[in-house]
C-alpha positions in Angstrom: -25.4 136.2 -13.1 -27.2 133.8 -11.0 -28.1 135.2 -7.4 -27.1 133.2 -4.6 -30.3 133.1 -2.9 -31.5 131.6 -6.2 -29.9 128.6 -6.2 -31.8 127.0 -4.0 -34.9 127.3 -6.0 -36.1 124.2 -8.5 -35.8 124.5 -11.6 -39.5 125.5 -12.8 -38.7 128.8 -11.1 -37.1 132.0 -13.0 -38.0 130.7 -16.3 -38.7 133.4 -19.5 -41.2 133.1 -21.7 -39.7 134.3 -24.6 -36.5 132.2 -24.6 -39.1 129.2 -23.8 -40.7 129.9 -27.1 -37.8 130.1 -29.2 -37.5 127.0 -28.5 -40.4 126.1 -29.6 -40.0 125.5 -33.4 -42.9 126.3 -35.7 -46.4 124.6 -35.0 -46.8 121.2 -36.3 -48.9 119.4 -39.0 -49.7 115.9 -40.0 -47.3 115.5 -42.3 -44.4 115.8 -39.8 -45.6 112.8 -37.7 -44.8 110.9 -41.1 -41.3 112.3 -41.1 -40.9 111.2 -37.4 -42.4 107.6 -38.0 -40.1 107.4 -41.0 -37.1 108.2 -38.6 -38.3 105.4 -35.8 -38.8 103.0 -39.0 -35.5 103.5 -40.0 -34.0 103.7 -36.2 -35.6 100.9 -35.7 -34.3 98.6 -38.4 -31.2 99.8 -37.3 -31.5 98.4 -33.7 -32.6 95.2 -35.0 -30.4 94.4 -36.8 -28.2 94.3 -33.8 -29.5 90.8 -33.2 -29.5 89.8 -36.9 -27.1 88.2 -39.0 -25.6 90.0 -41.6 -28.0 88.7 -44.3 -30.9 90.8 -42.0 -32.2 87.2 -40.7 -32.6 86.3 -37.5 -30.5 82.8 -36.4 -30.5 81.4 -33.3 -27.1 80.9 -31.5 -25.3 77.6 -30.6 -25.4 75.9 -27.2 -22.1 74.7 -25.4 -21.8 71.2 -23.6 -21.8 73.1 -20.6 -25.3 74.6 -21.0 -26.8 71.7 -22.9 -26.0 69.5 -19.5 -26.8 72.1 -16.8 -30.3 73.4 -18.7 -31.5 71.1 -21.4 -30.3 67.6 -20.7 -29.7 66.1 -17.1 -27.0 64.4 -18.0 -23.2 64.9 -16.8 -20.7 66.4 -19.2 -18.5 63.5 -19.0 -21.3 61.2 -19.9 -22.4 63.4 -22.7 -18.8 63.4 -24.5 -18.8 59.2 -23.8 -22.5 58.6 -25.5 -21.2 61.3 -28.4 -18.2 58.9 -28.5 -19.5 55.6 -28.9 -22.5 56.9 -31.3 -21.0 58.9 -34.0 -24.2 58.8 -35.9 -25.3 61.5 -33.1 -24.7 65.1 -33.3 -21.4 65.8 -32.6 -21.3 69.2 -32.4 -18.5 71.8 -33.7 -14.9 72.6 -31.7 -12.4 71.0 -30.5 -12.2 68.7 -27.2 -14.6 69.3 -24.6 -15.7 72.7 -25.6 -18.5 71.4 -28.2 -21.4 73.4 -29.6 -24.6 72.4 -31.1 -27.8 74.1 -32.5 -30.8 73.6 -31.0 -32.2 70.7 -33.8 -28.9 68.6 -32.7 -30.2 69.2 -28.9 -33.4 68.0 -29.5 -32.0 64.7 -31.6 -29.5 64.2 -28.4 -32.9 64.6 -25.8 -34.9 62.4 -28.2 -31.6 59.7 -28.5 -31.2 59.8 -24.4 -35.2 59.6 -24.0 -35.0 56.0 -26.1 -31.8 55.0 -24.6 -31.1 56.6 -21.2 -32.4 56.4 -17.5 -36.3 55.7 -17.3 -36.4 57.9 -14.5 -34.9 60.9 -15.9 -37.2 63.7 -17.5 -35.5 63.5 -20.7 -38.7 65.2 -22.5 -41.2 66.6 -21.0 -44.3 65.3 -19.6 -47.3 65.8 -22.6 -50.2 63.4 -22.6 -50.8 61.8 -25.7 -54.4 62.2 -27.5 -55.1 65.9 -25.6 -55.3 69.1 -27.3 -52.3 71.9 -26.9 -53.4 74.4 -24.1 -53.4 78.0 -25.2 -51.9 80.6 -22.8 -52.7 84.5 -23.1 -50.7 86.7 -21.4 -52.7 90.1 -21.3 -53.3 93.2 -19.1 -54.6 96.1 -20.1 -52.0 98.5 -18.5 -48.9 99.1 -20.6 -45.4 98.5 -19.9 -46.1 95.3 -17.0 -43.9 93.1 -18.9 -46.5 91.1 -21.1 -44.6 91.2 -24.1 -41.2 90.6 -22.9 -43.1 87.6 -20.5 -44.8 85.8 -23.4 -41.8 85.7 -25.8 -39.2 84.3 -22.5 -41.9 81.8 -21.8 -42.1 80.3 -25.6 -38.5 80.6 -25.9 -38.1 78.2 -22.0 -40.9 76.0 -23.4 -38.8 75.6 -26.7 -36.0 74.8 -25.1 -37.5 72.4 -23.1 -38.8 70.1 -25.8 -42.3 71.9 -26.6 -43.8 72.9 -29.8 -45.1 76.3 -29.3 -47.2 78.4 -31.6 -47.0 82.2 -30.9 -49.5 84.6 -32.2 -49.2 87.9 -32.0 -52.1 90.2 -31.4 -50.8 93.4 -30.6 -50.5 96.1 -34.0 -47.3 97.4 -32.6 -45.6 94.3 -33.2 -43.1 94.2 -30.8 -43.4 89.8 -30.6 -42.8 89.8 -34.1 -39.9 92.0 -33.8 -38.3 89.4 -31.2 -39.5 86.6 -33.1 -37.6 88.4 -36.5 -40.6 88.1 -38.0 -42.2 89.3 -41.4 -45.5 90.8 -42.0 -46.4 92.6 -45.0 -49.9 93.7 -44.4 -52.9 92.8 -42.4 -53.5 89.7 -44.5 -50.2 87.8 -42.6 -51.9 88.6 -39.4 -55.2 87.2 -37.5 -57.3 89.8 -38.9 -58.5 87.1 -41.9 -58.6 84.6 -39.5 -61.1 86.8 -38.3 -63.0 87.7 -41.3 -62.7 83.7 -41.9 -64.9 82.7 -39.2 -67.3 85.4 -40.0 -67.8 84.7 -43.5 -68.1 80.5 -42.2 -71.4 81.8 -39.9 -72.4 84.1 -43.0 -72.6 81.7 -45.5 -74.7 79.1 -42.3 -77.0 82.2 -42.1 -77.4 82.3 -46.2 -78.4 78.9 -46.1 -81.1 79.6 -43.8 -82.4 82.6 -45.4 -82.5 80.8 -48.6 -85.0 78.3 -47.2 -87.2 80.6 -45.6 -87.4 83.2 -49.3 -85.3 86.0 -47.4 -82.6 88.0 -49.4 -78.9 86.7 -48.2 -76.3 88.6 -46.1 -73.8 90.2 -48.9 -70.3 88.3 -49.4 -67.8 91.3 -50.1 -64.3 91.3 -51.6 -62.7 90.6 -48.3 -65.2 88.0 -47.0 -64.6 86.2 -50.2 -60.8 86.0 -49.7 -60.8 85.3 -46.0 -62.8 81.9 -46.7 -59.8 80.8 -49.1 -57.2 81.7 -46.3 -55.7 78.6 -44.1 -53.3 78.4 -41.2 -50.7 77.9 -43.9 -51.2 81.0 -45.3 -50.6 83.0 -42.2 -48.0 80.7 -39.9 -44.6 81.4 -40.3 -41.4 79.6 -39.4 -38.7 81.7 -36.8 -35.3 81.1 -35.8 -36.3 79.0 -33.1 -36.8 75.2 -34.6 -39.5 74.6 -32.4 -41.6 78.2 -32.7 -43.9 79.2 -35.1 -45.4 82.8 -35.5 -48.5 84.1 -36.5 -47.0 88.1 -36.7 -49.0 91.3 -36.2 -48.1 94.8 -38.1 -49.8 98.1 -37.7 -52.9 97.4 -39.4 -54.0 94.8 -37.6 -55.9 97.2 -35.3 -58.1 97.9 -38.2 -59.9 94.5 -36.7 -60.8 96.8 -33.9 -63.3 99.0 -36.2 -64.6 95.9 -38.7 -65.6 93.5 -36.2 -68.2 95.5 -34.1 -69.6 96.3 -37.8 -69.6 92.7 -38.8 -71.3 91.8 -35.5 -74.1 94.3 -36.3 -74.9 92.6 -39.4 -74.7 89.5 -38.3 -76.2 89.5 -34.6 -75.6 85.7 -33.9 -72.2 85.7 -34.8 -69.9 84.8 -31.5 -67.2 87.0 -32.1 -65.0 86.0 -29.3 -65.1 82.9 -30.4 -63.7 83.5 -33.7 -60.0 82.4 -33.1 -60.7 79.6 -30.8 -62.7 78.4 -33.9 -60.1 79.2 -36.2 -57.6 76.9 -33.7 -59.6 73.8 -33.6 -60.7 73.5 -37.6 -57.4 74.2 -38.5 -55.9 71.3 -36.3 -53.3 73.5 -34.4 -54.1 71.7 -31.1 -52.5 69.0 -32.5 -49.8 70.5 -34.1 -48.4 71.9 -31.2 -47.9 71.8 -27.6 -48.2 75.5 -26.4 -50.1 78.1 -28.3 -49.4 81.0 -26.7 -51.0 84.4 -27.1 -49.7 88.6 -26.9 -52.2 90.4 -26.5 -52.7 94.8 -26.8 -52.5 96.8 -24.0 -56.4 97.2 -23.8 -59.4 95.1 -23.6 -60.5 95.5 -27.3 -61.7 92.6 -29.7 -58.5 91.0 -30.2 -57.8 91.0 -26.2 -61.5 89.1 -25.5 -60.5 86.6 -28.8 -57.6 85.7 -27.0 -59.1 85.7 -23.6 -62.0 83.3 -24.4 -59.6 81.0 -26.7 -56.9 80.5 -23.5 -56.8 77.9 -21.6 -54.7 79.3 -19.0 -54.2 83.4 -18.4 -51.1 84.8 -16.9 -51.2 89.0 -16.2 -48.5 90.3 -15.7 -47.8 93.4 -13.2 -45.1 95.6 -11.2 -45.2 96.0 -8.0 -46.2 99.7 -8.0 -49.6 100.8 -6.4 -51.0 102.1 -10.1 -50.0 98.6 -11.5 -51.7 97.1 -8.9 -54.7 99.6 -9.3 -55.0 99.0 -12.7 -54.5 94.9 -12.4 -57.4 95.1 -10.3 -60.0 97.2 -13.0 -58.3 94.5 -15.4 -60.5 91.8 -13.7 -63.4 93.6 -13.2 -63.4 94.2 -16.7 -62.8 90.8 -17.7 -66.0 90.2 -14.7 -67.9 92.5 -16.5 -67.3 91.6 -20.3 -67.8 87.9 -20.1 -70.6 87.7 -17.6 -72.4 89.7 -19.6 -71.6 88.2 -22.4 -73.1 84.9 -20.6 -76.4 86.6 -19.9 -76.9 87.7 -23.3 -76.2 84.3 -25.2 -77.8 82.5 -22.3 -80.7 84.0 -22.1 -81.4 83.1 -26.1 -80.4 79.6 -25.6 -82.9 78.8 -22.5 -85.6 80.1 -24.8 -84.3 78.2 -27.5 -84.0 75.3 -25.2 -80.4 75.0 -25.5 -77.7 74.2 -23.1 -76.1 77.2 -21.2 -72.7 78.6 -22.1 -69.5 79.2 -19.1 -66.4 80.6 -19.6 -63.8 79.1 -17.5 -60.3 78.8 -17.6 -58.1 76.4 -15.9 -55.9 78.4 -14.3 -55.7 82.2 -13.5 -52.5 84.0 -12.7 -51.4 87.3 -11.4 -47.2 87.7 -11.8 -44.7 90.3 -10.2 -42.4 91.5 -13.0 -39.0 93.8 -13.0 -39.0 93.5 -9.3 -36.4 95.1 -7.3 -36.4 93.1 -3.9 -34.7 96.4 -2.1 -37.6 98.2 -2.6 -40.5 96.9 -3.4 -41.3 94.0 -0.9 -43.4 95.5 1.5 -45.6 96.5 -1.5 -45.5 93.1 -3.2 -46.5 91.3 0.0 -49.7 93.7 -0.1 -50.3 92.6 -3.5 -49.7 89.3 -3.1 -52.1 89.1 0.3 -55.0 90.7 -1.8 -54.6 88.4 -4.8 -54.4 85.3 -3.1 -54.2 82.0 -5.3 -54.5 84.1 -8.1 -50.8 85.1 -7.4 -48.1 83.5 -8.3 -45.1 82.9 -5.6 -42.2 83.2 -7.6 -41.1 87.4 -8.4 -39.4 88.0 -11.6 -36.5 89.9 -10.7 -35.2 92.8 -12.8 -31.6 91.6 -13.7 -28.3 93.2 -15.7 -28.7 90.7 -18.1 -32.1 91.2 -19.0 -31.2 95.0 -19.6 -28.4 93.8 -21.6 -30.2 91.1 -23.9 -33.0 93.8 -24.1 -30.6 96.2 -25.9 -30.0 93.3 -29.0 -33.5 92.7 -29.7 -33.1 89.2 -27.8 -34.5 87.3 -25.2 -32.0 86.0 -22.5 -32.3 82.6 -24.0 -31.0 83.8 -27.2 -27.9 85.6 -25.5 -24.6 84.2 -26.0 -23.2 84.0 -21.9 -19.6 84.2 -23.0 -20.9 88.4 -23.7 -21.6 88.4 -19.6 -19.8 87.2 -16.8 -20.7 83.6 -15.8 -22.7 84.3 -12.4 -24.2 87.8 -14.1 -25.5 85.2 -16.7 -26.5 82.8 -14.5 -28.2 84.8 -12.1 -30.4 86.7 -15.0 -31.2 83.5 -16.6 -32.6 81.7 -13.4 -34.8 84.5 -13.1 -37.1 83.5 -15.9 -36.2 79.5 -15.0 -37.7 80.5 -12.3 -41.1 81.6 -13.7 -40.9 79.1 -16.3 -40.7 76.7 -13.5 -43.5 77.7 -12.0 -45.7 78.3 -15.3 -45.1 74.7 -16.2 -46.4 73.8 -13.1 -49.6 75.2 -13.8 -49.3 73.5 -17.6 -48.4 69.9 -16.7 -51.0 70.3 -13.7 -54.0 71.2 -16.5 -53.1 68.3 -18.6 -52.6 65.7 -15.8 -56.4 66.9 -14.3 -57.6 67.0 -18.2 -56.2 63.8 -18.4 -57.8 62.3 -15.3 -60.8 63.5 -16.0 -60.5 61.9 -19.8 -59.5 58.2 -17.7 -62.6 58.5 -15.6 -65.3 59.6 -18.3 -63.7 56.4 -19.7 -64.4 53.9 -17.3 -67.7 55.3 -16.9 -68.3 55.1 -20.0 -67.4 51.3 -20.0 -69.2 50.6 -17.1 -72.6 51.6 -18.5 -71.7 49.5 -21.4 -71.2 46.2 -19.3 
């Protein structure tokens, strides 16, 4: 019987040792964390499958008339249904009346038919400057659970939508993009990991070449090297759901990449490692395949994380608006301070002796973004944050929202939720919460190209002017 002056006490107090420990169960070997990743493997396949079709694929839902003219199209509903009338070569949808509903391919014909035919002024597509390379976005932070995933796959998903090609590559082992994206790896050989080996073998094979001309034994080719040089973008680049995504997946033993590429760099001294997927990206001609490569990186500044950092164009990291998110943020860019300056020093200070041009890393664009904010209590701590960061913050806060709980519990992203399973303003509401930061991110996109192509225009007409 419980004494009356002990219940008052927490609950650490009064506890017995001996009940604590039959509790216990017996001590635990290696094998049982098979039998629990077994379980979660099976659990979940399970959950996914909440958000698959019966056939364990992923397909992407339909969009109403409603939707298609308040998101994707600025056009009025009644205007839609008269254009759908008097062309009936167009999409016309499935349902009775009014209440039409198309995929996303019959959106995208509709936006390309009112982009040829419609109102010049109306951003029917959007803007994309012909001739310039796609920019590459990495969303990274190297403190779990800010949001990067979840951030990364809304932001391809908006883009799509809004008329973008977007390449997503996943670089994270746990895989948690590809899950999203219902993607398929097998092994390591679907992921970036021969990408990697790729671009290794390529300087191998340049060092060979120069061996060979000076007498000196060549750097050994193995088994995996060999197979890496046969691999393409083909090979590795995988359709999804989404029309306008592709995905290069991850699976568990991608982090093996972790452990081979400090050993490859040993061998091979010269080799730029963190340049080995931007290399991968420009001989393979994805720049011009698509608009919007966008990259997931691991919680942790690791090989794959600096690949993807020197590669972007344009960085986004995530963060809450907690004090230990923004402690950590902050030892994020140090980091990133220390690891690329001195990656400068070292490669510059070859190249001046070899009389060679220096080397700079710089990005376009740097950005800092508030995730799962709760305005009711966080505010005061997000203005700090926002003070110390400056322009590297952006203005919008992504608020925490039913719907994204919701959507979160089918394996989808809020653009792949169907708003007839929420009530209208619920859906709307959660929804303009990442319009909101998609807003904003293509802000900073369109803003890179325009400068980019300014900058191209003026080289131009300098160049011409030296001609004359």
């Amino acid at each position: 019987m419980t004494r009356k002056s002990d219940l008052s006490l927490p609950p650490y107090f009064n506890l017995d040792p001996a009940a604590s420990a039959a509790k216990l169960g017996k001590p635990v070997d290696t094998t049982r964390f098979a039998k629990a990743a077994a379980f979660c493997g099976r659990g979940r396949d399970d959950l996914a499958r909440k958000g698959y079709a019966p056939d364990g694929k992923k397909r992407l839902r339909k969009f109403s008339t409603w939707e298609i003219c308040r998101y994707l199209i600025p056009v009025a509903s009644s205007h839609l249904r008269r254009v759908l009338r008097n062309n009936p070569d167009l999409p016309q949808g499935e349902g009775e009346g009014g209440a039409k509903w198309f995929t996303l391919e019959e959106v995208l014909a509709l936006r390309n038919h009112f982009a040829e035919e419609g109102a010049a002024k109306k951003e029917y597509r959007p803007f994309r400057p012909a001739g310039l390379p796609a920019k590459v976005v990495a969303v990274a932070n190297f403190k779990g659970g800010v949001g990067k995933t979840s951030t990364a796959a809304h932001l391809a998903m908006s883009a799509a939508l809004d008329g973008y090609r977007v390449l997503v590559i996943d670089l994270d082992s746990q895989g948690s993009m590809t899950s999203i994206m219902g993607g398929k790896v097998a092994d390591e050989w679907q992921t970036v990991f021969p990408l990697l080996a790729k671009d290794y073998a390529l300087h191998v094979q340049e060092e060979n070449e120069v061996r060979e001309a000076r007498g000196e034994s060549p750097l050994p080719l193995d088994e995996t090297l060999t197979e890496a040089l046969k691999i393409t973008a083909a090979d590795v680049v995988q359709k999804t759901h989404w029309p306008t995504i592709d995905l290069i997946g991850a699976q568990l033993n991608l982090y093996w990449a972790e452990f081979q590429v400090p050993v490859w760099r040993m061998m091979l001294r010269r080799w730029p490692l963190w340049d080995a997927l931007t290399g991968f990206l420009g001989r393979e001609g994805l720049l011009d395949d698509y608009d919007i490569i966008l990259l997931d990186t691991p919680p942790a500044l690791g090989y794959l994380t600096i690949n993807a950092l020197a590669a972007a164009d344009i960085l986004l990291v995530p963060l809450g608006a907690s004090f230990l998110e923004f402690d950590s943020t902050g030892r994020f860019f140090d980091m990133l301070y220390s690891t690329f300056a001195s990656i400068e020093d070292g490669e510059n200070a070859a190249r001046r002796t070899a009389g060679l041009p220096e080397m700079k890393f710089e990005w376009d664009v740097v950005r800092a973004l508030i995730t799962r904010f709760d305005a009711n209590q966080q505010t005061d701590l997000a203005n700090v944050v926002q003070a110390y960061f400056g322009d590297f913050m952006n203005a919008y806060r992504q608020d925490f929202t039913a719907l994204v709980g919701q959507a979160g519990e089918q394996v989808n992203g809020i653009y792949e939720a169907d708003y007839r399973d929420f009530n209208r303003e619920t859906y709307v509401r959660g929804r303009e919460t990442f319009d909101r930061t998609y807003a904003e991110f293509k802000e900073i996109l369109i803003g890179s190209w325009w400068r980019d192509q300014a900058m191209q225009e003026k080289e131009s007409r300098n160049g011409e002017a030296q001609t004359a």
